[in-house]
C-alpha positions in Angstrom: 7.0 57.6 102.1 7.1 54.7 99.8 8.7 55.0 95.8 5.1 54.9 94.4 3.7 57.7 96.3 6.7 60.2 95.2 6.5 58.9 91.4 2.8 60.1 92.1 3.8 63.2 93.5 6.5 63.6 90.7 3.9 63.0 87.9 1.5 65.9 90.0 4.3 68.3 90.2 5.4 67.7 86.5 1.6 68.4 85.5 2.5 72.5 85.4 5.6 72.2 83.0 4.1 69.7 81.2 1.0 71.7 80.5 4.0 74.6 79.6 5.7 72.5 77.4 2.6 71.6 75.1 1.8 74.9 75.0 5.6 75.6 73.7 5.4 72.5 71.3 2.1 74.0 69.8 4.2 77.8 69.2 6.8 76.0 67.5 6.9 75.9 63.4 10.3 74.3 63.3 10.2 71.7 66.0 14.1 70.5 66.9 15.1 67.9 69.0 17.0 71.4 71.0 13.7 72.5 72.2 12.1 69.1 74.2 16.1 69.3 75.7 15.5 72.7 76.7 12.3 72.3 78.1 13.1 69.1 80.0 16.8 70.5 81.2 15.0 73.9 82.4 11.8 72.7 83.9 13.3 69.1 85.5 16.3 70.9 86.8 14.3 73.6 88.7 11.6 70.7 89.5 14.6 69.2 91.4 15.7 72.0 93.0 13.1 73.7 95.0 12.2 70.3 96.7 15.7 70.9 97.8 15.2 74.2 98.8 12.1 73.7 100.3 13.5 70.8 102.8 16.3 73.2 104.0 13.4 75.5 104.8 11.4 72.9 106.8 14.2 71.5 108.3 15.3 74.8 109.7 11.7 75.3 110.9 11.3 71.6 111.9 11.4 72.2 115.9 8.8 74.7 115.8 5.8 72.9 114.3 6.4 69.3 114.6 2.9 69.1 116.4 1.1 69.8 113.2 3.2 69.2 110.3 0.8 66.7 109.0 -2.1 69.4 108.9 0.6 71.8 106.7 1.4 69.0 104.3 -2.6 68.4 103.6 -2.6 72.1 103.3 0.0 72.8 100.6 -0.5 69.8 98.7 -4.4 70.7 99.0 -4.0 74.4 97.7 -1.3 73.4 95.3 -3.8 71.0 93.7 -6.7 72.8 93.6 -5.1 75.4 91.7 -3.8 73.3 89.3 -7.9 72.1 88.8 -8.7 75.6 89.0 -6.3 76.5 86.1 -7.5 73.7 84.2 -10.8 75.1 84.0 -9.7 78.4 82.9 -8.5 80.6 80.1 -5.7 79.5 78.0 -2.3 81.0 78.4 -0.7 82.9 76.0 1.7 81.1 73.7 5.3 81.8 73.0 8.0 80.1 71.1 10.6 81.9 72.7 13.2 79.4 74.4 15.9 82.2 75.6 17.2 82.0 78.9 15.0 84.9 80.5 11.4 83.2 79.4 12.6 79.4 80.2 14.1 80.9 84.0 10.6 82.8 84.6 8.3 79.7 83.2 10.8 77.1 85.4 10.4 79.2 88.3 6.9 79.8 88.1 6.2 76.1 87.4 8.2 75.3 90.2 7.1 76.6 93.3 4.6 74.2 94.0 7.8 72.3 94.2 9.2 74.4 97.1 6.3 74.0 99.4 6.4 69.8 98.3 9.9 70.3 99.9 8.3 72.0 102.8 6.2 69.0 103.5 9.0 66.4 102.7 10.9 68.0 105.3 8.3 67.4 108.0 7.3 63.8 106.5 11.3 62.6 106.9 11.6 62.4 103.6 15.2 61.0 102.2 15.1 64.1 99.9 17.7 63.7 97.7 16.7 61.0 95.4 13.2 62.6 96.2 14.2 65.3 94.2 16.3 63.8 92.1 13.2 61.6 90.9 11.2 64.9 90.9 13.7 66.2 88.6 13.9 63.6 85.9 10.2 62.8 85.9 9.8 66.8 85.2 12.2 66.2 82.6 11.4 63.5 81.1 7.6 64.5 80.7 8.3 68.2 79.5 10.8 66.7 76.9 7.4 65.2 76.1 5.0 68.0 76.5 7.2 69.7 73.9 6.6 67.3 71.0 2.9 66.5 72.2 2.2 70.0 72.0 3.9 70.4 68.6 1.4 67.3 67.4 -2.0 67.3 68.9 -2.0 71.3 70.6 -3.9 72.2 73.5 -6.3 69.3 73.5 -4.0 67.5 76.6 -3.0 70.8 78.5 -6.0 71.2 81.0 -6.4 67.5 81.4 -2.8 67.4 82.8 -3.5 70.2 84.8 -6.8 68.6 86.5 -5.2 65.1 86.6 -2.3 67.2 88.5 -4.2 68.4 91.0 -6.2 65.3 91.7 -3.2 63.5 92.8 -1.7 66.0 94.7 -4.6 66.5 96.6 -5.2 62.6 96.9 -1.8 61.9 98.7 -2.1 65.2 100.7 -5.3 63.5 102.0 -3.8 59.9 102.2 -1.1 62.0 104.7 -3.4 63.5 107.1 -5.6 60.2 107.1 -2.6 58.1 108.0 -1.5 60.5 110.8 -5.1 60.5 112.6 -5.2 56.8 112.5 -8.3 56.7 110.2 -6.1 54.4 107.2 -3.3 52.6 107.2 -1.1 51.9 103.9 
C-alpha cells in the first residue's frame, strides 16, 4: 500500500474526531490554544494506537483467514464508511465543553475504533504498520487541532460533510482493495 492511499485512509479515519472536535470548538466560550492540543493529543494518540492494536490482532489471526482477507478488508472499511455517511445524515450530537480526562478517553475511544478494525485489515494487506499508524496518528492530530478552532468559528456547518466525505473514502479504497485482488484493476 502506497503513501497516498494511507494519507487517504488517515484523512477517512480522522473524519470522526474531526467532526468531535468542531463540535467541541463550537461548546467552547473561551477558546485556548490548550484545547485544539488536547483534542489533537487525545484523538491522534488513540488514532495511532488501535491501528497498532488492531495489526497485533490480525497478525495473531493471519494463518487462519489468509484465503479471504481481501473480502474482510472491503468489509470493514465498507461498514466503517457507511456509517460515517449514515451519521452524517443524522441528528446532531450533543455538545460539551468538557475536556477532562474521563469525556476526552470515552470520545478518543469511541472515535477510534474504526481505527482498530483499519489495523485488522493492515495486518492482512502487509502493511509496514508502524509509520502506518504513526501517520494515522498525526493526521488525527493535526486535523482535530483543527476541528477545534473550525468549530469554535464557523459551528456545525462542516461536521456532517467530514463525516460523508469520511466515509466515501474509506469505502473507495476498501473497493480499490477487493478490485485489485480479483484482478479487475490494477494501480
Amino acid at each position: 500500500m502506497g503513501f497516498v492511499e494511507l494519507l487517504l485512509i488517515a484523512v477517512g479515519l480522522s473524519m470522526d474526531a474531526f467532526a468531535v472536535s468542531v463540535c467541541k470548538g463550537l461548546s467552547v466560550w473561551d477558546l485556548e490554544p490548550k484545547h485544539a492540543v488536547l483534542a489533537g493529543v487525545w484523538f491522534g494518540g488513540f488514532q495511532a494506537l488501535m491501528p497498532l492494536l488492531g495489526w497485533l490482532l490480525g497478525i495473531r489471526f493471519e494463518s487462519l483467514i489468509t484465503s479471504i482477507d481481501h473480502w474482510i478488508a472491503f468489509v470493514l472499511l465498507a461498514v466503517i464508511g457507511g456509517n460515517m455517511i449514515k451519521e452524517a445524515f443524522g441528528e446532531p450530537d450533543e455538545q460539551s465543553d468538557d475536556f477532562g480526562v474521563k469525556t476526552m478517553f470515552l470520545m478518543a475511544v469511541a472515535t477510534s475504533i474504526d481505527a482498530l478494525a483499519v489495523g485488522i485489515s493492515f495486518a492482512f494487506l502487509s502493511v509496514d504498520i508502524v509509520p502506518a499508524a504513526s501517520l494515522i496518528g498525526v493526521t488525527t492530530c493535526l486535523l482535530s487541532a483543527l476541528g477545534i478552532y473550525i468549530g469554535h468559528y464557523f459551528g456545525l456547518r462542516f461536521k456532517a460533510k467530514a463525516e460523508f466525505v469520511g466515509g466515501i473514502i474509506l469505502i473507495g479504497i476498501g473497493l480499490k482493495i477487493l478490485l485489485e485482488h480479483l484482478g479487475i484493476i490494477n494501480f
